[in-house]
C-alpha positions as CSV (number, residue, x, y, z in Angstrom):
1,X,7.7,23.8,-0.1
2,X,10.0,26.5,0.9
3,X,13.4,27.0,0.3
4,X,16.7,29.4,0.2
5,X,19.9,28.9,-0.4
6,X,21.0,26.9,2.9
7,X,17.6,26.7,4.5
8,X,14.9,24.4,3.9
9,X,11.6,23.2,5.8
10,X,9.0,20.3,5.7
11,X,5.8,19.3,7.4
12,X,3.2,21.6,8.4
13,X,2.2,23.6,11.5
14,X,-0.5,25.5,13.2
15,X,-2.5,25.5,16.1
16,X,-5.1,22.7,14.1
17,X,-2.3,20.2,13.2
18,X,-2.1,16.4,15.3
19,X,-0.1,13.7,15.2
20,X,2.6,15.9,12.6
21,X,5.2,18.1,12.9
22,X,6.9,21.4,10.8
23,X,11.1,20.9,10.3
24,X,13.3,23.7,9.2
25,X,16.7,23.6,8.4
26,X,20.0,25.9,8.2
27,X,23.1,24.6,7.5
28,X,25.6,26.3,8.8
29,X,29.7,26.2,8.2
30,X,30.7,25.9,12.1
31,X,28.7,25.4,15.3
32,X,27.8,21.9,15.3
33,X,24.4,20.4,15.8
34,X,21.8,23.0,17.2
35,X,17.9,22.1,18.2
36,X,15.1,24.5,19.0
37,X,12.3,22.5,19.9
38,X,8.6,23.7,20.3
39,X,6.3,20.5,21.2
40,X,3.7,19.7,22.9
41,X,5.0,16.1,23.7
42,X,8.2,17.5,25.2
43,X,8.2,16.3,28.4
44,X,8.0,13.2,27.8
45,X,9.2,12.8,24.9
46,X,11.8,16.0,24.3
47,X,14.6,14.1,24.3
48,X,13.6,10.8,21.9
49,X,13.1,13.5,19.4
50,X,16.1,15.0,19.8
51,X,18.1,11.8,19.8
52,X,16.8,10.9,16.7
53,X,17.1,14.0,14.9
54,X,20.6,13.9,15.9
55,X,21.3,10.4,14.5
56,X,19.8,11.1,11.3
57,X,22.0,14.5,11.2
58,X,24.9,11.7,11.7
59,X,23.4,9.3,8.7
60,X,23.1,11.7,6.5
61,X,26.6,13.5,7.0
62,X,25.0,16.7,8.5
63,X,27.5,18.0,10.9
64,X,26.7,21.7,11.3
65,X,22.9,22.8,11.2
66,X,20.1,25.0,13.0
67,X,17.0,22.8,13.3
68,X,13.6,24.3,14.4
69,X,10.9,21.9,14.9
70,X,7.6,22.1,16.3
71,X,6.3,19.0,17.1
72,X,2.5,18.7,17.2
73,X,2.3,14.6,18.7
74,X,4.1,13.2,15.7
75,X,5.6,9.6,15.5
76,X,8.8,8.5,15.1
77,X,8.3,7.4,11.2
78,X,6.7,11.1,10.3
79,X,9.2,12.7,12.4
80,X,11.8,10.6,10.2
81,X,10.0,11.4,6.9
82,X,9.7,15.2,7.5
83,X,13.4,15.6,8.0
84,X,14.5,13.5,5.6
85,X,12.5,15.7,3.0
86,X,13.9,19.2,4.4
87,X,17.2,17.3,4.0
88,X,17.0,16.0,0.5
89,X,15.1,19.7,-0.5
90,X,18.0,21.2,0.6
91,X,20.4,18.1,-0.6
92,X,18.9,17.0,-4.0
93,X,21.4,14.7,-5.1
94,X,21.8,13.0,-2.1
95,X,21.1,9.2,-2.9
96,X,20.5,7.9,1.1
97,X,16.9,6.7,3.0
98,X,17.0,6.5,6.4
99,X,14.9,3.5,7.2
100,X,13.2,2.7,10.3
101,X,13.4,-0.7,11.1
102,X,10.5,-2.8,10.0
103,X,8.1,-3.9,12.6
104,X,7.0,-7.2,11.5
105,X,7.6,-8.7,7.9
106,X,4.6,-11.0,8.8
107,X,2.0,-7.9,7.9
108,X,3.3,-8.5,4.0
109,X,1.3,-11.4,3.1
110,X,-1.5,-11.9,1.3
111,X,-3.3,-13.7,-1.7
112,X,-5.2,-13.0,-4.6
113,X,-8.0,-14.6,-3.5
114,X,-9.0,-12.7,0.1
115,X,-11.7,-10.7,1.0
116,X,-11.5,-6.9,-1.0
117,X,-14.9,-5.9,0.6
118,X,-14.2,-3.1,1.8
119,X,-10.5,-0.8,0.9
120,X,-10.4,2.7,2.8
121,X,-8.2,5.3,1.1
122,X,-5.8,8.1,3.5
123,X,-4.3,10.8,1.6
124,X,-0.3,9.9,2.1
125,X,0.3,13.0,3.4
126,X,-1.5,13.3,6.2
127,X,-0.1,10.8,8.8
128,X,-2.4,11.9,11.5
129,X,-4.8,9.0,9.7
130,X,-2.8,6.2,9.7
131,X,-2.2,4.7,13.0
132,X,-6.0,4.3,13.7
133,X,-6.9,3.2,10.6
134,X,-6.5,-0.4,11.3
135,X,-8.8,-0.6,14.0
136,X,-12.0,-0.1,11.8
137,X,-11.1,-3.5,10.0
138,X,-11.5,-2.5,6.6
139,X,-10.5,-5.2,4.2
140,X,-8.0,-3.0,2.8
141,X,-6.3,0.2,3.5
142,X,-4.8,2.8,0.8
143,X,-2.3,4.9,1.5
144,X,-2.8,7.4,-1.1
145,X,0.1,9.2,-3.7
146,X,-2.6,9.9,-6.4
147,X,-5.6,12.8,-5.9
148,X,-5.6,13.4,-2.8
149,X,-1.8,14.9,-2.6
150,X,-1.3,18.3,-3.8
151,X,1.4,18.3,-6.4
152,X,3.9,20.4,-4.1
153,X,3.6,17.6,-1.7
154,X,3.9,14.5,-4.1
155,X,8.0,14.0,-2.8
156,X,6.3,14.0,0.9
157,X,3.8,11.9,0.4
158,X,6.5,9.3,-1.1
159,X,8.3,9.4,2.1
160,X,5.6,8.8,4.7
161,X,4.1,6.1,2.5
162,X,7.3,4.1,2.7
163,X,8.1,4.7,6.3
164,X,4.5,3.9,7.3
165,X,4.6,0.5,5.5
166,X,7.6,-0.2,7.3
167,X,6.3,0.9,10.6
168,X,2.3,1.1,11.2
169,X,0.2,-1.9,12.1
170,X,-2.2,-1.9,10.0
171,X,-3.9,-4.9,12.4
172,X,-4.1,-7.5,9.3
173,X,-6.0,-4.8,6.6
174,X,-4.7,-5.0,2.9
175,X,-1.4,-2.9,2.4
176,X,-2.1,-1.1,-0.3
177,X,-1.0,2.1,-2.6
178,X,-2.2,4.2,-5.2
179,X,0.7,5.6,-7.4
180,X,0.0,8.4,-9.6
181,X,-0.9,8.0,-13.1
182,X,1.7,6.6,-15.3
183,X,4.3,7.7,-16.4
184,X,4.6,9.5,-13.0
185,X,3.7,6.5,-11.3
186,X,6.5,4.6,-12.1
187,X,8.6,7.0,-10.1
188,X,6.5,5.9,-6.9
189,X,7.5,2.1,-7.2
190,X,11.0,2.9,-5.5
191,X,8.8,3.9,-2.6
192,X,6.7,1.0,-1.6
193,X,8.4,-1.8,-3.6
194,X,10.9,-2.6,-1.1
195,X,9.1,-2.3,1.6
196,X,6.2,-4.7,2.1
197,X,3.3,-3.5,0.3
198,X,0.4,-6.2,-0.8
199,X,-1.0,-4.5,-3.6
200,X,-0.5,-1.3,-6.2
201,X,-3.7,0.6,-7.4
202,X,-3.0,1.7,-10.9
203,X,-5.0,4.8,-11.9
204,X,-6.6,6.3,-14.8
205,X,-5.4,3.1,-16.8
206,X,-5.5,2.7,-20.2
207,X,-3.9,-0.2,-21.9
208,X,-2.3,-3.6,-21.0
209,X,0.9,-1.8,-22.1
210,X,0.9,0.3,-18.8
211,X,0.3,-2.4,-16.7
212,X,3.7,-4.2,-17.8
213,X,5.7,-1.2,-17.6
214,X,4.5,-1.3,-13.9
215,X,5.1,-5.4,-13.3
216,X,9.0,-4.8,-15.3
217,X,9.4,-2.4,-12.6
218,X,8.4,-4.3,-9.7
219,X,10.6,-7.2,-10.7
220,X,13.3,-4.8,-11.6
221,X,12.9,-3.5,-7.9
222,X,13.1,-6.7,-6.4
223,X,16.1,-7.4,-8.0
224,X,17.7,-4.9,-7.1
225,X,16.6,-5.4,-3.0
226,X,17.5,-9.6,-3.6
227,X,13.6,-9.4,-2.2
228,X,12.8,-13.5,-2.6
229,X,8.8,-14.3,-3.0
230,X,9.4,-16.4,0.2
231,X,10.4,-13.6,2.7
232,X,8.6,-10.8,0.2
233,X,5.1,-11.9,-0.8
234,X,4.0,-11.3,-3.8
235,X,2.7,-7.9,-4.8
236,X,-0.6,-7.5,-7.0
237,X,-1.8,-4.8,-9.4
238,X,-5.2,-3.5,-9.4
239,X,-6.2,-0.9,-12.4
240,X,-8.8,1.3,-12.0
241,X,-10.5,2.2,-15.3
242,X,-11.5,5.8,-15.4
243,X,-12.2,6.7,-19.1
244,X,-13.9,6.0,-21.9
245,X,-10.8,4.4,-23.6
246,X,-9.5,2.6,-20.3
247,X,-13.3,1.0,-20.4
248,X,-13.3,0.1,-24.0
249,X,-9.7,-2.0,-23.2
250,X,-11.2,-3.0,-19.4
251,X,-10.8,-7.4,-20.8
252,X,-6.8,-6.4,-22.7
253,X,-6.2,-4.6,-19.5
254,X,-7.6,-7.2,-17.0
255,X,-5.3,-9.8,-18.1
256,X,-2.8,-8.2,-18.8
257,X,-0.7,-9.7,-15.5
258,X,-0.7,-12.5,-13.9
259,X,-0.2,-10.4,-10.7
260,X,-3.6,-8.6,-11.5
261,X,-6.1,-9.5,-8.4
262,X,-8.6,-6.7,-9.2
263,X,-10.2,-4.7,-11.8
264,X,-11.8,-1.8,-10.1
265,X,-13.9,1.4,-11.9
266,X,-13.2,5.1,-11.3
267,X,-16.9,6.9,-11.6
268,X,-15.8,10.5,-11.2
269,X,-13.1,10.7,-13.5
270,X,-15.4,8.7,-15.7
271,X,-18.5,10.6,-16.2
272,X,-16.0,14.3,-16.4
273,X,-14.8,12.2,-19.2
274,X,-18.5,11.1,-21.0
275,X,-19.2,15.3,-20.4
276,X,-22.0,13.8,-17.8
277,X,-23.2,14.2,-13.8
278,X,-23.0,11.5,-12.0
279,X,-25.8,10.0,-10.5
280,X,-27.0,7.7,-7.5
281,X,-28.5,5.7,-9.8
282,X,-26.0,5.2,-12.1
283,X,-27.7,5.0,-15.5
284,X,-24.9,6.8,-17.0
285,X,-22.4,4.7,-15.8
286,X,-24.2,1.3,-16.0
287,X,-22.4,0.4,-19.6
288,X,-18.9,1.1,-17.6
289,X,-19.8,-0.6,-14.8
290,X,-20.7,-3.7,-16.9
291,X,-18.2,-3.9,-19.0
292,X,-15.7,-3.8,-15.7
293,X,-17.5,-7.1,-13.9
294,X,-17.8,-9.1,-17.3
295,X,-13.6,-8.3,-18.3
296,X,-12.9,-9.1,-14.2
297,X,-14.9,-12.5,-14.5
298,X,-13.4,-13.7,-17.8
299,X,-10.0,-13.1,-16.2
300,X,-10.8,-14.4,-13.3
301,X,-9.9,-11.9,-11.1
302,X,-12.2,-9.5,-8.9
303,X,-14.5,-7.0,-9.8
304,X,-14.3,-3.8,-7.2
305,X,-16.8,-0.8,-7.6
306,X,-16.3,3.2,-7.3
307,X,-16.3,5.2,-3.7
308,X,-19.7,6.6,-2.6
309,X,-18.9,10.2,-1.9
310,X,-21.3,11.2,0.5
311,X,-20.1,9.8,3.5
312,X,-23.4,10.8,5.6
313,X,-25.4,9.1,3.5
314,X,-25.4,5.9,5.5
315,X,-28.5,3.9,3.8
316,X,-27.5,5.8,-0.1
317,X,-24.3,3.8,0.5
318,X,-25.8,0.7,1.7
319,X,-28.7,1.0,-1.5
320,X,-25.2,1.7,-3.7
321,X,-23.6,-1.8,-2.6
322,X,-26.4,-3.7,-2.5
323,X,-26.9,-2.4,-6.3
324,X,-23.2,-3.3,-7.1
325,X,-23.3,-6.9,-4.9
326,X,-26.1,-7.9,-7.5
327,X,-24.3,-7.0,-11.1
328,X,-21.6,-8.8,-10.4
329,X,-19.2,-6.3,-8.0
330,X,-17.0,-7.7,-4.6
331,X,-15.9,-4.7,-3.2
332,X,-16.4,-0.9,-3.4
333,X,-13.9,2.1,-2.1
334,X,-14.3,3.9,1.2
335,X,-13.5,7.3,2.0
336,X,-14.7,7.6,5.4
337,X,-14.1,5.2,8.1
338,X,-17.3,4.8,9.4
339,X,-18.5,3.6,5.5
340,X,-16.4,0.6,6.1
341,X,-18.7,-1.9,8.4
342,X,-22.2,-0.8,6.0
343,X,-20.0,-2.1,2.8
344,X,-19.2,-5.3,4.8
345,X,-22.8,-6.1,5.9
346,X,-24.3,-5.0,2.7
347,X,-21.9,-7.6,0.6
348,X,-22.3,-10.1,3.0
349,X,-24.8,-13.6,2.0
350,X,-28.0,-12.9,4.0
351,X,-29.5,-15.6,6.0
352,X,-32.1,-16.6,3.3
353,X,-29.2,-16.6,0.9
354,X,-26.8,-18.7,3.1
355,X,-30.2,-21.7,3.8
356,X,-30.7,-21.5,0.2
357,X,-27.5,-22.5,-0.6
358,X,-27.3,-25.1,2.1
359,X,-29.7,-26.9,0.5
360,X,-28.4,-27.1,-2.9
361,X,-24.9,-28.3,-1.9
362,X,-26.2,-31.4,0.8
363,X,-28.4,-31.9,-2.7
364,X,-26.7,-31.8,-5.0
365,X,-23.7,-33.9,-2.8
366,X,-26.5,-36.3,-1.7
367,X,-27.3,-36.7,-5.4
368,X,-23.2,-37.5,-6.5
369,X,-22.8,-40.3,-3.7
370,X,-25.6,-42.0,-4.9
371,X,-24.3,-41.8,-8.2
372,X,-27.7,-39.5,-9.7
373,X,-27.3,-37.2,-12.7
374,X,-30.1,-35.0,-11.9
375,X,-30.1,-33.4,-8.6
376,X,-33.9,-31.5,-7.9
377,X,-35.0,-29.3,-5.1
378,X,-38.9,-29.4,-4.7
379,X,-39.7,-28.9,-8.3
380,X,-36.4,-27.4,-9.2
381,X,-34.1,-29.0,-11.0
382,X,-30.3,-27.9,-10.0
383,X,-27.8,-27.7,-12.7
384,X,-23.9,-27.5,-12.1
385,X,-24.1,-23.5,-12.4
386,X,-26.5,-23.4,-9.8
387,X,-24.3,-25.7,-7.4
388,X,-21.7,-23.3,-8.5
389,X,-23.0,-20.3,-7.3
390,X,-24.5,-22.1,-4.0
391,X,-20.6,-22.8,-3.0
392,X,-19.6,-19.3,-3.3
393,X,-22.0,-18.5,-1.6
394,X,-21.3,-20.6,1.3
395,X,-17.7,-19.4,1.1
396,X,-18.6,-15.9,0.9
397,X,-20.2,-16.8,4.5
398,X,-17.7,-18.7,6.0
399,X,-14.9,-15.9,5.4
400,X,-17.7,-13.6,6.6
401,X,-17.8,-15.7,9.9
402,X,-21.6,-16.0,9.4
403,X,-21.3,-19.5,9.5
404,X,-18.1,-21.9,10.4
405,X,-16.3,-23.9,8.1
406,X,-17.9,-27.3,9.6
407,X,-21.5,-25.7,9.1
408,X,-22.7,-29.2,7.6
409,X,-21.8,-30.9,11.1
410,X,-22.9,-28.2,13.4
């Protein structure tokens, strides 16, 4: 950030910068509203961005002002978040948001219950990622306020979060936002609350106690926006347990909400904490790991495994979910877009597991309607757990689209 008496700026430029733009501000006593505009979308689009600048000059009671911006291809909602940080750096008490209107409150559904295969994390401060992100069809998509935003940059990150929930398609992926650790976290909730996000990752969590600080909030919010579960959604909480203590309280924290959908691990944070490396194989986090599934299952929520960092590591990453698919995990973090379709393949039934479990449900349903207490395959006998585990598997498929939901017709 830089700032000086009556001047402030936002953004960033440079020769390497896309889809962003750099805003600086002067306020001046006399002179009205003045615009010196270097961009490389000018031409067509010079005047757009000077009409909006202008309105939101108007909105936020800015009458007299120098404004340089160089514009680098960016979009109306990071145009509108840049200059409504270089205003409130220069205006800190200012209490206004300009909002952009939202494109479609359809994209705030969701359930507890949907696919979490795959959920592909974009630093919130770098905008350039989010339009496209969509179109790789990851399960879920993070817009990131956590690790991945420098502290100076934490009030920017807020502010392009918000406006891109309220104005990026996201094509039908998961809207969801890691907040910073609590307390800081709580800060962020003004951010997204209002404005359509699905779910909230909650980092480096500890205890049930944070996790109600963060669902008071959330209602409080709602409140306060007369946001109705009808028109809203409902918004979920995911923690993500990232320390020995946090894993030692993974079962008080996993039910501690009944808007929890997910317990997911941390490994990084994790293993700094244990003093140890982490490894591929994951014998050092294997305890952690365990303890995460077995608190998600007895809650009866989701179980979501740790990011695999090397993002060229193509078969590493499918080895890593295939690992995670058999203790117990339904999803794992992405931090590279092209990691997204290898997670969804790799958690997907295969077609030895789909036929298997075929032919214990017509069994085990042949065996009910003609009223048979012991259903047998061959020389296996086939207990209720077993029938159990066959269904889910054959749902697994069918929201997979391996196989149609009429698969015993077909």
């Amino acid at each position: 950030m830089n700032q000086k008496n009556n001047i402030s700026c936002a953004g960033k430029r440079g020769d390497q910068i896309r889809s962003d733009c750099y805003i600086e501000l002067e306020l001046k006593r006399s002179g009205g509203i003045k615009i010196e505009m270097k961009s490389k979308v000018e031409s067509m689009y010079g005047d757009s961005i000077i009409a909006q600048l202008t309105e939101m000059c108007r909105f936020f009671n800015i009458n007299h002002v120098e404004i340089l911006v160089e514009d680098a291809g960016a979009l109306p909602f990071t145009l509108a978040a840049r200059f409504e940080l270089a205003v409130k750096r220069l205006l800190p008490d200012l209490d206004k948001e300009f909002l952009l209107p939202m494109i479609d409150k359809n994209y705030s559904s969701t359930t507890k219950e949907r696919l979490r295969r795959s959920r592909l994390y974009l630093p919130g401060n770098e905008p350039k990622f989010f339009v496209n992100a969509g179109l790789h069809s990851p399960d879920g998509i993070i817009l990131d306020l956590e690790d991945s935003v420098a502290h100076s940059e934490k009030d920017a990150a807020q502010l392009l979060v918000r406006n891109a929930l309220r104005s990026v398609d996201f094509y039908g992926a998961e809207r969801m936002v890691r907040i910073n650790q609590m307390p800081l976290g709580l800060n962020d909730l003004k951010f997204i609350v209002p404005h359509f996000v699905n779910v909230i990752l909650i980092p480096k969590c500890e205890s049930a106690v944070q996790i109600t600080e963060i669902e008071q909030e959330v209602h409080r919010l709602k409140r306060l926006h007369k946001m109705k579960s009808a028109s809203s959604g409902d918004i979920y909480f995911m923690p993500i347990l990232e320390s020995a203590l946090g894993i030692m309280k993974a079962y008080e924290i996993a039910t501690a909400s009944r808007h929890n959908c997910a317990l997911a691990i941390g490994l990084e944070d994790y293993t700094a904490d244990l003093g140890t490396q982490r490894t591929n194989e994951g014998r050092e986090s294997f305890f952690a790991r365990s303890m995460v599934i077995n608190a998600a299952k007895a809650a009866g929520i989701q179980a979501i495994d740790t990011v695999f960092s090397d993002v060229a590591d193509m078969e590493g990453l499918r080895e890593s979910v295939i690992e995670a698919k058999s203790l117990g995990f339904e999803g794992k973090g992405c931090i590279h877009p092209r990691q997204v379709q290898v997670v969804h393949e790799a958690f997907a039934p295969t077609l030895e597991e789909i036929e298997k479990a075929k032919k214990i449900v017509l069994a085990f349903e042949e065996a009910e309607s003609k009223g048979l207490g012991v259903v047998s395959i061959g020389t296996k006998m086939i207990d209720a757990p077993v029938v159990k585990r066959a269904q889910r598997t054959i749902d697994l498929a069918i929201m997979n689209n391996i196989i149609s939901k009429n698969w015993k017709i077909e």
